[in-house]
C-alpha positions in Angstrom: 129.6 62.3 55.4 126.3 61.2 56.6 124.5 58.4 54.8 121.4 58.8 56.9 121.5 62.7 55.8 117.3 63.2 54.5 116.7 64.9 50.7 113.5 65.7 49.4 112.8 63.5 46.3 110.5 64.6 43.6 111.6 61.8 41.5 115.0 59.6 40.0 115.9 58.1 36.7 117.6 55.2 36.8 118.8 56.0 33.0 119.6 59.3 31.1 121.3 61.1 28.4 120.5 64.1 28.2 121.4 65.2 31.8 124.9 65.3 31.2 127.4 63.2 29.8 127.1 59.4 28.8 124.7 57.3 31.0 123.4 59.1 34.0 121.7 58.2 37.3 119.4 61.6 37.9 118.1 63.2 40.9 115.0 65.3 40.6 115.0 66.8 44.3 111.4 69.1 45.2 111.5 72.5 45.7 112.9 75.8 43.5 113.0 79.3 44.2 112.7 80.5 41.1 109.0 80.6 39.3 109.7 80.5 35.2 107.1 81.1 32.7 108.9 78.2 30.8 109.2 75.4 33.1 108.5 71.9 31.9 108.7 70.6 35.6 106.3 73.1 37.5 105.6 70.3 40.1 108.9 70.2 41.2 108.8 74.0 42.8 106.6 74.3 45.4 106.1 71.7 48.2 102.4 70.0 48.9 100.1 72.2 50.9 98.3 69.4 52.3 94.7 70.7 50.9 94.0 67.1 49.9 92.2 67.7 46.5 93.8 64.9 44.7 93.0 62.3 46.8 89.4 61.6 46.0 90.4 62.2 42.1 92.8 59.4 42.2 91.5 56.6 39.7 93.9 54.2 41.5 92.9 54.9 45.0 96.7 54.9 45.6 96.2 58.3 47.9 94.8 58.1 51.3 94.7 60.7 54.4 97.5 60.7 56.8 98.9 61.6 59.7 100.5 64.2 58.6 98.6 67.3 56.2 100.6 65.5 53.3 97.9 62.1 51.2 99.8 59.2 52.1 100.9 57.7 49.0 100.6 53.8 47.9 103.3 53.6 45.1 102.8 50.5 44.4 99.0 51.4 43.4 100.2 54.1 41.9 99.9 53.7 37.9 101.7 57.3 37.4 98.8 59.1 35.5 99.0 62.1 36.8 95.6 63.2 37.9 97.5 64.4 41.1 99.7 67.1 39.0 96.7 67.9 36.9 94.5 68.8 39.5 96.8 70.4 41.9 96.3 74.5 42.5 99.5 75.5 43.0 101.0 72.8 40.7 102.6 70.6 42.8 102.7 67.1 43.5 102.0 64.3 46.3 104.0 62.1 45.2 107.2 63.7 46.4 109.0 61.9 49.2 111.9 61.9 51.6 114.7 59.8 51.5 118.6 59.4 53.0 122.0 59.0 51.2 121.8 55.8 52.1 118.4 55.2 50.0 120.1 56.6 47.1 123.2 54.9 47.3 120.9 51.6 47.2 119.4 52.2 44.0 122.5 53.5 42.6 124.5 50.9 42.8 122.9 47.9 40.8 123.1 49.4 37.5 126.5 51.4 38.9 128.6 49.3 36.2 126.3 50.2 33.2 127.1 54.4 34.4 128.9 57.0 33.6 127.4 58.9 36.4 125.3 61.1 38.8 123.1 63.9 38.3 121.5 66.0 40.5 118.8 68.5 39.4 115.0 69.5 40.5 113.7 71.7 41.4 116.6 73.4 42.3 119.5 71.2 43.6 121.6 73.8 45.7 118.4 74.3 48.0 119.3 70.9 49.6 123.2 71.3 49.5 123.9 69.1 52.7 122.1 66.1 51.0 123.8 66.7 47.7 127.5 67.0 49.3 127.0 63.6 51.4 125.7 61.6 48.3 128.4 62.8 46.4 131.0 62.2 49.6 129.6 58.6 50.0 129.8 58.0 45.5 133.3 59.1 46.1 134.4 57.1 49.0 133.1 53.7 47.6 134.7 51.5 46.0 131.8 50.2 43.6 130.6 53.4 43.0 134.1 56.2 42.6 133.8 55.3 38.7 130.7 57.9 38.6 131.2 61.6 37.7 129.0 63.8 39.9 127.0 66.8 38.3 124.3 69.5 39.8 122.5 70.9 37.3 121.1 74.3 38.9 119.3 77.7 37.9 122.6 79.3 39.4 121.1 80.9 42.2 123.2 79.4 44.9 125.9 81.9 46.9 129.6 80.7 46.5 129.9 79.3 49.6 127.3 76.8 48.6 130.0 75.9 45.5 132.6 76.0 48.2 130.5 73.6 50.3 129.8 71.1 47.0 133.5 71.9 45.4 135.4 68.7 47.2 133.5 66.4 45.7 131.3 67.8 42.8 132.6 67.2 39.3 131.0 69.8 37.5 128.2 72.3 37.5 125.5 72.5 34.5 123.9 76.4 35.0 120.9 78.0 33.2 121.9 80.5 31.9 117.7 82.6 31.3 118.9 85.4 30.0 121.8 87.7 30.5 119.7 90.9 30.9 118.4 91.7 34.6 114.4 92.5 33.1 114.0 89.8 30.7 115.4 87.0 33.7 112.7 89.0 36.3 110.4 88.5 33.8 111.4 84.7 32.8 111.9 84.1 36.5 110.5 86.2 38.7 114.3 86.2 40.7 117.3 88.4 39.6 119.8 87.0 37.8 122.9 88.6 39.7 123.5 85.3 41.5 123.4 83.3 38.1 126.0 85.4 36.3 128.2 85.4 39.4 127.9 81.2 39.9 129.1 80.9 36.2 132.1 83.0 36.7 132.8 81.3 40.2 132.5 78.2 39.4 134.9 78.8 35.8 137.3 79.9 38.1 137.3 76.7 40.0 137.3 75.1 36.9 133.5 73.5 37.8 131.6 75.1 35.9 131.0 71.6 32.9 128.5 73.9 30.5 126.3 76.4 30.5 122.8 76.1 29.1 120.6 78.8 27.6 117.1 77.8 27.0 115.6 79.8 24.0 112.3 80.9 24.1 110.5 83.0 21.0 109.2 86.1 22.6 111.4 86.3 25.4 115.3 85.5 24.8 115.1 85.0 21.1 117.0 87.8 19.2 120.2 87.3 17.7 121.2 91.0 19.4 120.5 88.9 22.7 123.0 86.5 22.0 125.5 88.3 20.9 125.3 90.3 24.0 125.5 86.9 25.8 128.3 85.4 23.6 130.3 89.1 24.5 130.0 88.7 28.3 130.6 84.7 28.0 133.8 85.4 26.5 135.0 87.5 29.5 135.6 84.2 30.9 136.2 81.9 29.0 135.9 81.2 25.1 136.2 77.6 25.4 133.4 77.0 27.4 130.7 74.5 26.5 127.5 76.4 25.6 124.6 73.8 25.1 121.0 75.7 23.5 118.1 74.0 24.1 114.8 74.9 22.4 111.8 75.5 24.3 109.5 72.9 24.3 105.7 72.8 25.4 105.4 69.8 26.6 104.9 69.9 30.6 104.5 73.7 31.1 101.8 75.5 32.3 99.2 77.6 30.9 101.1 80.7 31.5 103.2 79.6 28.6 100.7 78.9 26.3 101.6 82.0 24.1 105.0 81.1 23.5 105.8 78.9 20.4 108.7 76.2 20.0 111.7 77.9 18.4 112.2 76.2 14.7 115.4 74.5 13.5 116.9 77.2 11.4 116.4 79.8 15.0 118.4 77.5 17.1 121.5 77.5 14.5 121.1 81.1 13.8 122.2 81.8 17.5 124.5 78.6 18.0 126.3 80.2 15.1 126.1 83.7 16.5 128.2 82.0 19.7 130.5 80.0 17.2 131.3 83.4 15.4 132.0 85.3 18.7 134.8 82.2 19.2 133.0 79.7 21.5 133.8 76.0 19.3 132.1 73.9 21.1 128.4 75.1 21.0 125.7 72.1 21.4 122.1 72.3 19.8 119.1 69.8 21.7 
């Protein structure tokens, strides 16, 4: 354990429930390696080039030129409008920054008492695996803070020995499941989805895997012929998994999604009942 161990930041909430269960301290750590269509976070996958575009657009003057080909960022002039993101060519963000377990454990542990516990997404979590394993490791060996459950949510893309790495002191993974068929997840993703089907079954064996989530985009991943393929090879591992669909939403993607509409109340129930009827009980709609 290393509480000087450095993560790249995108962003935290201090407060969340919808990243897991109860009250939840998130991690938003920079960088993904997968590119999809329907990300509502686009400025968490690729790190700042350094071109420097954003920092005479800033209507708070809170970015300056540094040292290093990175704008130097003043947070506390900083008013969080965006302009950065907006403007940004490859959709990425300033704002990021680096920070150690130790950081972390700091702003953790005022509000520890009000939590149920930690999340760690992005981006793509299991790209920083060292920084995630000696958070967790230090939440785990203190006394104020061994109350919190620790959680990665991840696209799945991680090899087992990642898991194996995270296992000791990771409470459960939350894995995205795009779509159980290899051209549909290219073309969601632009990655494979071997990886992703093997995590889920790795991780069910080591009973870690806490739910598995399967976004629902019209167009794409919508039919009812898709989920009960999915549902089929779900069952292979285990029926009483927790299954949680989540409707795509607009909000935060990028043009490249503009075609694709918001799935409607009665689609999402349509396929949580398709999962229900292939014996999965405890199916979630959000």
């Amino acid at each position: 354990m290393n509480v000087d161990r450095r993560g790249h930041l995108n962003k935290y909430l201090p407060f969340s429930l919808v990243d897991g269960p109860g009250n939840r301290f998130v991690l938003f750590l920079q960088g993904c390696n997968f590119d999809c269509v329907v990300c509502h976070n686009p400025y968490t996958i690729d790190e700042c080039s350094g071109c420097n575009i954003c920092v005479d657009l800033c209507p708070d003057s809170a970015l300056t030129l540094g040292t290093s080909p990175k704008p130097d960022v003043n947070h506390f002039a900083c008013t969080d409008c965006d302009i950065c993101i907006e403007v940004c060519p490859i959709d990425s963000t300033p704002l990021s920054s680096y920070v150690t377990v130790g950081d972390m454990l700091d702003k953790i542990r005022p509000t520890a008492p009000f939590l149920s516990g930690i999340t760690v997404s992005g981006g793509e979590a299991t790209l920083q695996p060292e920084f995630i394993r000696d958070l967790f490791a230090a939440i785990k060996n203190d006394p104020d803070l061994n109350h919190l459950t620790t959680l990665v949510d991840s696209n799945g893309s991680a090899a087992p020995a990642v898991w194996d790495m995270l296992a000791p002191v990771m409470d459960g993974a939350m894995i995205d499941l795009k779509a159980l068929d290899a051209d549909t997840h290219l073309r969601m993703t632009a990655q494979a989805n071997g990886s992703v089907l093997a995590s889920i079954r790795y991780l069910a064996g080591l009973d870690l895997l806490h739910e598995v989530r399967l976004l629902i985009a019209p167009g794409l991943n919508d039919s009812i012929e898709t989920a009960s393929k999915t549902a089929d090879w779900l069952r292979t591992i285990d029926e009483s998994l927790t299954l949680k669909i989540i409707g795509f939403r607009k909000n935060g993607t990028r043009p490249v999604a503009s075609h694709i509409v918001e799935p409607d109340a009665e689609m999402l129930t349509d396929i949580a009942n398709t999962y229900r009827a292939a014996g999965f009980s405890d199916v979630l709609i959000i």
